[in-house]
C-alpha positions in Angstrom: -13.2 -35.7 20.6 -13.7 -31.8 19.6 -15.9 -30.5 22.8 -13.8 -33.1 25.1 -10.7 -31.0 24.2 -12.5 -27.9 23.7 -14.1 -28.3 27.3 -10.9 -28.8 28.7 -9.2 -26.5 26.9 -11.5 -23.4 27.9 -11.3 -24.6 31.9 -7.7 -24.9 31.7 -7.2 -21.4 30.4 -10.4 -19.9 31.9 -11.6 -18.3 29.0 -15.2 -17.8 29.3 -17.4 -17.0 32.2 -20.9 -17.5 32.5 -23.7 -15.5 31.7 -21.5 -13.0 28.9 -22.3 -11.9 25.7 -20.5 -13.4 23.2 -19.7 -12.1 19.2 -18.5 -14.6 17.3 -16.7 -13.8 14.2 -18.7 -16.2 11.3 -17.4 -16.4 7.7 -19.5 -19.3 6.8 -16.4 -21.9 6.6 -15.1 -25.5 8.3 -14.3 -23.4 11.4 -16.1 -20.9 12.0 -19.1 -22.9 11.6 -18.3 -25.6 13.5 -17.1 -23.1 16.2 -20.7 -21.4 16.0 -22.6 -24.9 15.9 -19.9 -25.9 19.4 -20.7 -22.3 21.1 -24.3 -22.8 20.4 -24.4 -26.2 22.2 -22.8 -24.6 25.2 -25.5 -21.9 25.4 -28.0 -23.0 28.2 -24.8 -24.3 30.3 -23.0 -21.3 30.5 -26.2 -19.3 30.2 -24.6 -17.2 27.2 -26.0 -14.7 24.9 -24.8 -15.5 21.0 -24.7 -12.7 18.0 -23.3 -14.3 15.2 -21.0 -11.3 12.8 -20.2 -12.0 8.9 -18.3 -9.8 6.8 -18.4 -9.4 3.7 -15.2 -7.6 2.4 -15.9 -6.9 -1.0 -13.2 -9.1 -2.5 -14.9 -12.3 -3.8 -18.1 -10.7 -5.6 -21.0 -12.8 -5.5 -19.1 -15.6 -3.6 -19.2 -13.2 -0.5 -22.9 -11.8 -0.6 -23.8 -16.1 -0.6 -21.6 -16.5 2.3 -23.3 -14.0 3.9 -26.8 -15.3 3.4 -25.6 -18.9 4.3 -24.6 -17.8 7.6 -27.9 -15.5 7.8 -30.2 -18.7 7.1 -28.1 -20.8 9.3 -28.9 -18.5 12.4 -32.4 -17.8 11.0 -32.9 -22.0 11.5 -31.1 -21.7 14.9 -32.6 -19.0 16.7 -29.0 -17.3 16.6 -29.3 -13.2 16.3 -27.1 -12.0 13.4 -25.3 -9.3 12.3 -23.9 -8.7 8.5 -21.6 -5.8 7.9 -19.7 -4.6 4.7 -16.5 -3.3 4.5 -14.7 -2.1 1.2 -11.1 -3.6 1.1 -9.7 -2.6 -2.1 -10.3 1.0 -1.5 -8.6 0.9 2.1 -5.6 -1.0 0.1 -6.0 2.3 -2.7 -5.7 5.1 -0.1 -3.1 3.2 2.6 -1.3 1.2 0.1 -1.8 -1.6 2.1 -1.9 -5.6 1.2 -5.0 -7.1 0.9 -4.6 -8.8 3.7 -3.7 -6.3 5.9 -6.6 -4.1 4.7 -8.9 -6.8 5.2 -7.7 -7.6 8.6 -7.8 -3.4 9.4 -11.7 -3.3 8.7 -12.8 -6.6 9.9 -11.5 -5.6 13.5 -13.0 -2.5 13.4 -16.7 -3.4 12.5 -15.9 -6.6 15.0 -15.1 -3.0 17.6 -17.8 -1.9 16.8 -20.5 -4.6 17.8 -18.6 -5.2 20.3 -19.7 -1.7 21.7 -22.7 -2.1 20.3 -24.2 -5.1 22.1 -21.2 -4.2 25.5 -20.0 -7.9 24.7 -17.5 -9.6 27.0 -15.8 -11.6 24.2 -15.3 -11.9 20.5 -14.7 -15.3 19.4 -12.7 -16.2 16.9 -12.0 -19.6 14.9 -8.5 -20.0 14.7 -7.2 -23.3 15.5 -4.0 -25.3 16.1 -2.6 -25.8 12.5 -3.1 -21.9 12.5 -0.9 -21.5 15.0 1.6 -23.8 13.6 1.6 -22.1 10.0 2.1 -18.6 12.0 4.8 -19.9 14.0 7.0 -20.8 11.5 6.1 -17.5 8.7 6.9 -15.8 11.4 10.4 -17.5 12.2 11.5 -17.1 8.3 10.2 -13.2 8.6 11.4 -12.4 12.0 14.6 -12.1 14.6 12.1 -10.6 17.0 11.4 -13.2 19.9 8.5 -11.5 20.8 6.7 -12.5 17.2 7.1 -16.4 18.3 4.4 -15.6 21.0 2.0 -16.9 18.2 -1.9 -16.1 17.9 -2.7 -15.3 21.4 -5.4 -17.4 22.9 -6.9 -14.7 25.0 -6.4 -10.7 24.6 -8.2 -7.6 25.5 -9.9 -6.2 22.7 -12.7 -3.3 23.0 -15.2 -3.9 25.4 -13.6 -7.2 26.8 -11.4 -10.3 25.0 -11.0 -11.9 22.3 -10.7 -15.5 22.4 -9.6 -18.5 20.4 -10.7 -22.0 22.2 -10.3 -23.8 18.9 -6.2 -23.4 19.2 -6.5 -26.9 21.0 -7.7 -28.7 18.1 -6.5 -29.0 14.1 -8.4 -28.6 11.3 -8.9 -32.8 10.8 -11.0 -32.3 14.5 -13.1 -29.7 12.9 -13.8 -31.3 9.2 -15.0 -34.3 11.4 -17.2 -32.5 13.7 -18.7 -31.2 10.8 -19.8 -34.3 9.5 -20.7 -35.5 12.8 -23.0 -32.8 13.1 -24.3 -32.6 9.5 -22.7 -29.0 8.9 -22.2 -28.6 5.2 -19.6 -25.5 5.5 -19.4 -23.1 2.4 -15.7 -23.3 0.9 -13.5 -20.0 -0.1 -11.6 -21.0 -3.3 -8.8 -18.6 -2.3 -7.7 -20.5 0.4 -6.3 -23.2 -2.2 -4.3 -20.6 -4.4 -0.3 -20.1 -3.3 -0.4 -16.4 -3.9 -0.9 -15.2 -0.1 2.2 -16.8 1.9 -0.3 -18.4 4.5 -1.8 -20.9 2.0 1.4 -21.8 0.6 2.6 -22.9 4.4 -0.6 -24.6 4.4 -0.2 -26.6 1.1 3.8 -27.0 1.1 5.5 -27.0 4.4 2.3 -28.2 7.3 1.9 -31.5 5.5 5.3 -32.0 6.0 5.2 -31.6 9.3 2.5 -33.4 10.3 4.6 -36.4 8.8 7.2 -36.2 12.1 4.4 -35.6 14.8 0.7 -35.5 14.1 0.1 -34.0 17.1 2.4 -30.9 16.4 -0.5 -28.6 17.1 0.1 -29.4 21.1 3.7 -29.2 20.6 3.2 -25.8 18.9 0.5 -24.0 21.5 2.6 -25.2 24.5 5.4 -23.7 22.8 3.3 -20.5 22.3 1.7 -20.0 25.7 5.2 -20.7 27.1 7.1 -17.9 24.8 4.2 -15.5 25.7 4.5 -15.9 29.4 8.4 -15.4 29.2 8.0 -12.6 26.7 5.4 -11.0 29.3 7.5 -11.1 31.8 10.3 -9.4 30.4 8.5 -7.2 29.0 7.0 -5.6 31.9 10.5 -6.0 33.1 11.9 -4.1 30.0 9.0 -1.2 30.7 10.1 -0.6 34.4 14.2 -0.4 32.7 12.8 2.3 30.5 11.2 4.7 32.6 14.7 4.9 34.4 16.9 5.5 31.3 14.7 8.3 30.2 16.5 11.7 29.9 13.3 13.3 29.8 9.6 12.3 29.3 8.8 10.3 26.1 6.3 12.2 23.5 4.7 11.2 20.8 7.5 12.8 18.6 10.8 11.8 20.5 12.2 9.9 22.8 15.5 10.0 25.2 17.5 7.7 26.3 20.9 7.8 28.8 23.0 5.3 27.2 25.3 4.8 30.1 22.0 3.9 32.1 20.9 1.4 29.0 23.7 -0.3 29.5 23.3 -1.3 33.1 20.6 -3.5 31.7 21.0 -7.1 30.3 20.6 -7.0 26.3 17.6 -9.0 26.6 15.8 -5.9 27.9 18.1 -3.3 26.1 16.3 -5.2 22.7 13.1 -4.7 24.3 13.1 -1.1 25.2 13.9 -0.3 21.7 10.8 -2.5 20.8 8.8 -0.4 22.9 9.9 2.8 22.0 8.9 1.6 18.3 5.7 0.7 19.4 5.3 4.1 21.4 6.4 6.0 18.4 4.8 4.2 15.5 1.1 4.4 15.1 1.7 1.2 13.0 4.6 -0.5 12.7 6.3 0.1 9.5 6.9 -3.1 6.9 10.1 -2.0 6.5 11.6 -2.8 9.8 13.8 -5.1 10.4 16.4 -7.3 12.5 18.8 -4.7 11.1 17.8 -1.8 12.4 17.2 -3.2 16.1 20.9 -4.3 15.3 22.2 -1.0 14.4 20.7 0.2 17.8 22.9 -2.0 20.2 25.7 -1.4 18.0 25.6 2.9 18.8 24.5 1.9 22.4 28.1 0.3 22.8 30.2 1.6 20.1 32.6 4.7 21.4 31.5 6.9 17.8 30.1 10.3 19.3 27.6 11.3 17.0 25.6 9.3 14.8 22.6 9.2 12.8 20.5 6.5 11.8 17.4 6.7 9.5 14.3 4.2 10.5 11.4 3.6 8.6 9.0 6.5 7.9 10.7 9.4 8.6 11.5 8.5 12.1 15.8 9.4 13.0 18.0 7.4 15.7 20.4 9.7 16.8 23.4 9.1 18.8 25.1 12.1 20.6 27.8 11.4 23.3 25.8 9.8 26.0 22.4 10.4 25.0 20.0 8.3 22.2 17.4 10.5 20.9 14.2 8.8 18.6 12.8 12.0 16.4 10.9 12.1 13.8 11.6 14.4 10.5 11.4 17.8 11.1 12.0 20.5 8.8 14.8 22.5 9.2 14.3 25.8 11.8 15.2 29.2 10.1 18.3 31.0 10.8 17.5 33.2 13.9 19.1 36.8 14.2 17.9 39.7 15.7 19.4 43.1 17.3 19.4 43.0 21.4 19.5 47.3 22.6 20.9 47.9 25.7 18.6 48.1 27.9 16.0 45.9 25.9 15.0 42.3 25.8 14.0 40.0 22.3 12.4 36.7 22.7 14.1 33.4 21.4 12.2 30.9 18.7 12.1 28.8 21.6 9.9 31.2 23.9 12.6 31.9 26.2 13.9 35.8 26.7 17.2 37.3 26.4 17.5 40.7 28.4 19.9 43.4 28.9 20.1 45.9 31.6 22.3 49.1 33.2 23.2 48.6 36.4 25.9 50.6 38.7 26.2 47.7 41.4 28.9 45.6 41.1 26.8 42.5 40.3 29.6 39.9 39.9 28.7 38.0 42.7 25.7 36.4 40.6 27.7 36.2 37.0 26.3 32.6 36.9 26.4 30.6 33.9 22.9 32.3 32.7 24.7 35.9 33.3 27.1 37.7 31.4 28.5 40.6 32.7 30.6 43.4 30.9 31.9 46.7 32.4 30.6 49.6 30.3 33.5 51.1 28.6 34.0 54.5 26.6 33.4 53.4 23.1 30.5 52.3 21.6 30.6 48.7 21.5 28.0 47.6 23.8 25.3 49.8 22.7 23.4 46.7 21.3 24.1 43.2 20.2 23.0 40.7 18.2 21.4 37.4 19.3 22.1 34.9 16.8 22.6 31.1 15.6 25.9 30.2 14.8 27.7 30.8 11.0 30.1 28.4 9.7 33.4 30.1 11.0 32.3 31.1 14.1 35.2 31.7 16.7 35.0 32.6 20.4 38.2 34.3 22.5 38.2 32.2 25.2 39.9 32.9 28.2 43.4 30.9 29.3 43.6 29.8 25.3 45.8 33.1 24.0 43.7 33.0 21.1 40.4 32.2 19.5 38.4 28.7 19.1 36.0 27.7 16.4 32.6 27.7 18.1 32.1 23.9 16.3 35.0 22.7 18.6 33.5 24.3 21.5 30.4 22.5 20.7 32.5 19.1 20.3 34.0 19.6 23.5 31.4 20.1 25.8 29.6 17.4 24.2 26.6 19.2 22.7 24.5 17.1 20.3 24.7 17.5 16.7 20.6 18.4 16.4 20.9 20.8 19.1 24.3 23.1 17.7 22.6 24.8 15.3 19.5 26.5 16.8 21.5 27.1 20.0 21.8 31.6 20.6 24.9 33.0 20.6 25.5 37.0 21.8 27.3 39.0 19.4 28.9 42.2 19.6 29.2 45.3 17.0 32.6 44.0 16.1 30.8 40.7 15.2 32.6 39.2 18.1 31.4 36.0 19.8 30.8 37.2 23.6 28.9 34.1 25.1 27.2 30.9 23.6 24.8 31.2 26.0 24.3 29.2 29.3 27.4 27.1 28.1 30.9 29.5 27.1 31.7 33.3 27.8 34.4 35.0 26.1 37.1 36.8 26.7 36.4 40.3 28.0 39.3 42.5 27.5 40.6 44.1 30.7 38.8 48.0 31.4 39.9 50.8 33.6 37.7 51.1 36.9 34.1 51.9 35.5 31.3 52.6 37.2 28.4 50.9 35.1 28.0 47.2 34.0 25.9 45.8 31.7 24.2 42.6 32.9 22.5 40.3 30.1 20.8 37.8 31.3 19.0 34.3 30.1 15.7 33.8 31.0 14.3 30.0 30.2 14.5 26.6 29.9 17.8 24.6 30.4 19.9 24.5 26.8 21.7 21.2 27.6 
């Protein structure tokens, strides 16, 4: 019954080829053994090369070291090459502050990396079988709004130098306790697995029994279900990747990310979820425990909510921020000092940003080219334009501002030309000696009180990147 659906199973889904190199991941239990013992079989017909990997993870004490030399002695007896590694758990879980099985998944994969490189195998094989997949399915619809986490244990994805694959999803666990005994393989049992402390056994004591009551086959229900929520989540998500390259303000880095909401919002909210998925996944070098529905759900609530400027804390450090049309992902940064330095006339200083302020003499009448990254001002009899200062705005900050007959606070300017909140307060401003506000630069100029005919201008001038 087991290699009948196993056989049929691996041609349906094409998951081998012949002649590879297989590693296949051997704790010395019901399925991993039997997957071994099935693989092994196979050999001369798909002309395979077989390395057997155990792991011992330093949890179980001497438990672990016999598993270990079970599995050595069974590919001793079978001609089988084997590999043993150790990896130490509990002080990954010290210095992380991981779960234990988190850690332990963490280090197996990487020493599983790593004779994958070793031996430049095509696949690593893995014994995870249908009532797997069903206990993961449903932990992961009582953890999870995400539709993407129903996908399941895949059955076949890249990993290092080629896949990893699962051919035992087409069977349950009664398949494999029979093909055991068929074949006279006396598995070693972990003791763990019957203790409700780790949310997977409890699933598997409480809630899978259960279910097998309605439908004994439930397995085939539940991997149909999975390959056919993978395919549609594939889909849409290389969908939702195409969408985000077009809402980008600018280039994503590993420290930000920026969005046009007005663009976002051209897209269906199928792939508006999705692009904040990937940005996560972009951002986050893992992705954080404390995520949650929530959080996505605060995201298309600023995406269509008319508030101007928001901020929204996500897990570890990283900041959703809303500002008039724009969605900006950051991560913490500290504070930038206040920035205020003296600009002579003619002289130039250099910004925190790189960029250069510079001020010049000129007897032209350079008008014609008093762009937005320009100011002119006539030079007049007194003293007041013998230097400025280049600064960062003050709370109280006004400007003159043509047409108003009178001043406006600097904040309001801000608020009314839509600048976002993150950006206001490292943006230079150009002061005169009367501690006037002359021009927030490449945005407002103030008002320059009317002069008799002069003959000398001074032209100061922005040199760098755009501000907004």
């Amino acid at each position: 019954m087991l290699n009948q659906k196993v056989d049929h199973f691996i041609k349906q889904h094409q998951l081998f080829h012949k002649s590879a190199t297989l590693i296949v991941g051997v704790s010395g239990g019901p399925d991993s053994m039997a997957l071994l013992h099935y693989l092994q079989a196979k050999k001369k017909v798909w002309d395979w090369t077989i390395i057997a990997v155990a792991i011992n993870h330093c949890l179980r004490g001497e438990d672990a070291s016999a598993d270990i030399e079970f599995v050595r002695n069974y590919c001793l007896k079978h001609n089988i090459t084997f590999e043993a590694g150790i990896v130490d758990v509990p002080k990954l879980k010290r210095e992380e502050h991981l779960g234990t099985q988190d850690a332990a998944r963490r280090l197996r994969y990487s020493f599983f990396e790593e004779k994958m490189k070793q031996y430049d195998a095509d696949y690593l094989v893995l014994g995870h079988h249908g009532d797997d997949q069903i206990e993961t399915m449903f932990m992961r619809m009582t953890r999870s709004a995400n539709p993407s986490a129903l996908k399941g244990i895949p059955l076949k994805r890249p990993f290092a130098t080629g896949y990893i694959v699962r051919p035992f999803l087409a069977i349950n666990k009664e398949m494999i306790k029979m093909y055991c005994l068929e074949n006279g393989i006396t598995p070693r049992l972990d003791p763990s697995n019957e203790e409700d402390v780790y949310t997977r056994n409890y699933f598997r004591k409480h809630l899978l029994p259960l279910l097998k009551e309605q439908n004994p086959s439930l397995h085939h229900s539940i991997q149909r279900l999975s390959e056919s929520i993978g395919a549609d989540q594939d889909y849409l998500e290389e969908q939702a990747k195409k969408a985000l390259k077009k809402v980008l303000v600018f280039p994503m880095t590993q420290s930000a990310v920026n969005l046009s909401i007005n663009l976002v919002k051209t897209y269906p909210f199928a792939l508006q979820r999705r692009m904040f998925h990937l940005i996560l996944n972009y951002l986050y070098h893992t992705i954080p425990s404390g995520l949650s529905y929530e959080h996505e759900q605060y995201f298309l609530n600023l995406i269509h909510s008319n508030r101007a400027n928001v901020t929204i804390d996500l897990p570890n450090g990283l900041k959703l921020h809303k500002a008039y049309e724009t969605i900006l992902f950051t991560f913490n940064q500290e504070d930038a000092p206040f920035f205020s330095t003296s600009l002579p006339v003619p002289g130039q200083i250099t910004l925190p940003s790189g960029d250069i302020v510079l001020a010049t003499v000129t007897d032209d009448n350079i008008s014609t080219i008093n762009g937005k990254n320009t100011l002119i001002l006539p030079v007049s009899d007194s003293e007041k334009y013998a230097s400025f200062v280049v600064r960062y705005r003050k709370p109280g900050d006004r400007m003159h501002v043509k047409g108003l007959g009178g001043s406006k606070k600097v904040k309001d300017i801000f608020i009314d030309k839509k600048i976002p909140l993150q950006k206001r307060d490292q943006w230079p401003l150009v002061i005169d000696q009367e501690g006037h506000v002359l021009w927030i630069i490449g945005l407002t100029k103030g008002m320059i009180p009317n002069q008799k005919q002069v003959n000398q201008y001074i032209q100061l001038e922005y040199r760098g990147a755009e501000l907004y």
